[in-house]
C-alpha positions, 0 to 999 in steps of 0.5 A, a space after each residue: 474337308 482336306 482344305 478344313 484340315 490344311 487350315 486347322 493343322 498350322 503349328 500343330 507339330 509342336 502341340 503333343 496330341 493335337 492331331 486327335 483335337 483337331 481331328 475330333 473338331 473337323 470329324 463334328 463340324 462335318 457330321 461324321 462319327 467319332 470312332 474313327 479317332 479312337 481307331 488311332 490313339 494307339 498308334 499316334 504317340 508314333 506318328 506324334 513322335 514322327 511329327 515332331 522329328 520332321 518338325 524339326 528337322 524343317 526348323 534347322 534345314 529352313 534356318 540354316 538356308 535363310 542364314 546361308 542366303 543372307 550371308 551369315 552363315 558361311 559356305 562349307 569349308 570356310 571359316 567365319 570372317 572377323 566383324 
């Protein structure tokens, strides 16, 4: 089930509410009830909202890596040289 829900969450982060859609898919594709999603829609807009920041965050820190690691990005205390 967690390898089901691994595969199925990539780039649900961006999508608003996707985690309730593919957590319904995943609970009826293992026969199990699904009460338990209606147990956290109260607290999913949080955890949504959470997501998305942490989402981000990944974004920019990935980006500014790659930048830094290609030499585009310049280090820190130092400024851009002319082209």
């Amino acid at each position: 089930m967690l390898l089901t829900l691994m595969l199925t969450s990539k780039g649900m982060a961006g999508i608003p509410r996707a985690s309730q859609v593919i957590l319904a898919g995943t609970l009826v594709s293992f026969d199990l009830p699904l009460e338990g999603v209606l147990l956290i829609i109260g607290v999913d807009e949080l955890m949504d909202m959470a997501r998305t920041t942490v989402n981000l965050v990944g974004n920019c820190l990935a980006t500014a890596v790659v930048a830094r690691w290609e030499g585009v990005f310049p280090p820190t205390g130092t400024t851009p040289s002319e082209p």
